[in-house]
N, C-alpha and C positions, 0 to 999 in steps of 0.2 A: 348225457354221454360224457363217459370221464376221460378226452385224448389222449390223454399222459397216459392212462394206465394201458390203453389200448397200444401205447405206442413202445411202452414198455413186455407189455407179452406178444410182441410178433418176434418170432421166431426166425432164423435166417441160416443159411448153409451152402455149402458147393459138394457138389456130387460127381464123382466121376461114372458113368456103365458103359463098362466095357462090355464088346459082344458078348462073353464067355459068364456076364455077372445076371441072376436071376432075383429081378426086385421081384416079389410079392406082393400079392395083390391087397390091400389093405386101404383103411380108410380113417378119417380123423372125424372125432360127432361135434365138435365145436370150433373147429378148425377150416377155412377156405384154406390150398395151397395153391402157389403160383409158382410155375418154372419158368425160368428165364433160360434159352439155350445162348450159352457164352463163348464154346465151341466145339465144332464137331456135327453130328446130327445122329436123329432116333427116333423114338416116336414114346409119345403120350399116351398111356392106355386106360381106355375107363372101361371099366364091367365087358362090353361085348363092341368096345369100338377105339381104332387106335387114330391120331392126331400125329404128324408128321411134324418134327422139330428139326427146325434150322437155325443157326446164328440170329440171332434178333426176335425169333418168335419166341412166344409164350402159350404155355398149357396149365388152363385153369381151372381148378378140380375144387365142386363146391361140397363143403361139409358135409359128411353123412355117405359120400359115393366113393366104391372100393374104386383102385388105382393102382397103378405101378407108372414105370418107365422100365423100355429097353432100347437095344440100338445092335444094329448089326457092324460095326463098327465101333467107335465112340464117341460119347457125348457128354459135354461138360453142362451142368446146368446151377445156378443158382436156385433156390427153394427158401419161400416166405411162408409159413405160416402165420397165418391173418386170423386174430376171433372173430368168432362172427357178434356182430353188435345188436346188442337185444333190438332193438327198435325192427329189426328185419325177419326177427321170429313172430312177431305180433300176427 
């Protein structure tokens, strides 16, 4: 397992959704994503079940499973995209 490179393709970003903003439903095939809610609150959506996000929480959506985020309100979150590391596909 090569760390560096691993460490070098995560991915990272801040996201604002506002109530009025429609993420779609989508998904990444070699990618785990993790939110970090940093402020505000909303919820985590995977395929047919939603996860309730507040300050400090986190929603962990593993490669391969469609997703969004929304919030009736707004919600500020951080987002890593993680590869996923061969040894876990074995």
């Amino acid at each position: 397992m090569d760390l560096n490179a691993i460490k070098e393709s995560v991915e990272k970003f801040v996201y604002h959704i506002p109530s009025d903003k429609k993420v779609p439903l989508h998904k990444h095939a070699e990618q785990d994503e993790i939110f970090y809610c940093i402020k505000g609150s909303g919820f985590g959506v995977l395929e047919n079940e939603e996860i309730e996000l507040k300050v400090g929480e986190t929603f962990i959506v593993p490669a391969g499973k469609l997703h969004s985020l929304r919030s009736d309100g707004d919600l500020y979150v951080t987002a890593f995209l993680v590869p996923v590391v061969d040894e876990r596909l074995k």
